[in-house]
C-alpha positions in Angstrom: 23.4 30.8 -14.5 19.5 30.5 -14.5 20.6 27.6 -17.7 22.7 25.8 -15.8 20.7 25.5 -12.6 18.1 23.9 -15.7 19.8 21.9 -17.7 21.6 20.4 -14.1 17.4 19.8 -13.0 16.6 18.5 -16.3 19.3 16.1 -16.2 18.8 14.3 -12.5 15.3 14.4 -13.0 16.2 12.2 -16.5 18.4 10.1 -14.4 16.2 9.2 -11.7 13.4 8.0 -14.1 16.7 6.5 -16.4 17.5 4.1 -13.2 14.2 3.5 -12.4 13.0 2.8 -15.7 10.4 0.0 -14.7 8.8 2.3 -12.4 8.5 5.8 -14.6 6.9 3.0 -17.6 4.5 1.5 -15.1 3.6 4.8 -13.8 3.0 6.4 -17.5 0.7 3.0 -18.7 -1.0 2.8 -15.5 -2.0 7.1 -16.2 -2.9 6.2 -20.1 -4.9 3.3 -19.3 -6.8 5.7 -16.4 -7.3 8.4 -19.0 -7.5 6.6 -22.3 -4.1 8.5 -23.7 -2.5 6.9 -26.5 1.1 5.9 -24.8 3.1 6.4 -28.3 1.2 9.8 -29.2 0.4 11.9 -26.6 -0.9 15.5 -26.9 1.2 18.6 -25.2 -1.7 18.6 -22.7 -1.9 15.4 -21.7 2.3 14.8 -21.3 1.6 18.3 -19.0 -1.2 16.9 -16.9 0.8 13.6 -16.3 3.7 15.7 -15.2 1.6 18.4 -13.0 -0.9 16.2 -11.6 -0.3 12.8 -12.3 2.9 11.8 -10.9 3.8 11.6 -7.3 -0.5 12.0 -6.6 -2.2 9.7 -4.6 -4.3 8.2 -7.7 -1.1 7.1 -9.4 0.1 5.5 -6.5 -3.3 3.3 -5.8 -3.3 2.7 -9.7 0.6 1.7 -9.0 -0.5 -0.4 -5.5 1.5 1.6 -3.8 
C-alpha cells in the first residue's frame, strides 16, 4: 500500500512540473545560476538541496520575480 500511495505522489508531483514545464526550468536555472551548479550534471547533494530548500522558498521566488 505504502508503494502505491508513492508511486501515485511521485507521479502528480511529475505532472505538475510536466504542465508547467516553463516554470519548474526557470526555477532550476534561476537555483544553478544562484549556486554555481552545473544544470546538465548535478551532484546528489545539490538535486537534494534544490528539492528541500530551494523550491517553494522565498529566495527562489525573488530570483523567479515572484
Amino acid at each position: 500500500m505504502k508503494t502505491i500511495v508513492s508511486v501515485i505522489i511521485l507521479s502528480l508531483s511529475l505532472v505538475s512540473c510536466a504542465t508547467s514545464k516553463t516554470s519548474c526550468d526557470a526555477s532550476w536555472e534561476a537555483y544553478c545560476q544562484a549556486y554555481n551548479v552545473n544544470p546538465s550534471a548535478p551532484t546528489e547533494e545539490e538535486e537534494n538541496y534544490y528539492l528541500d530548500c530551494w523550491a517553494g522558498s522565498v529566495e527562489e521566488e525573488a530570483a523567479l520575480g515572484l
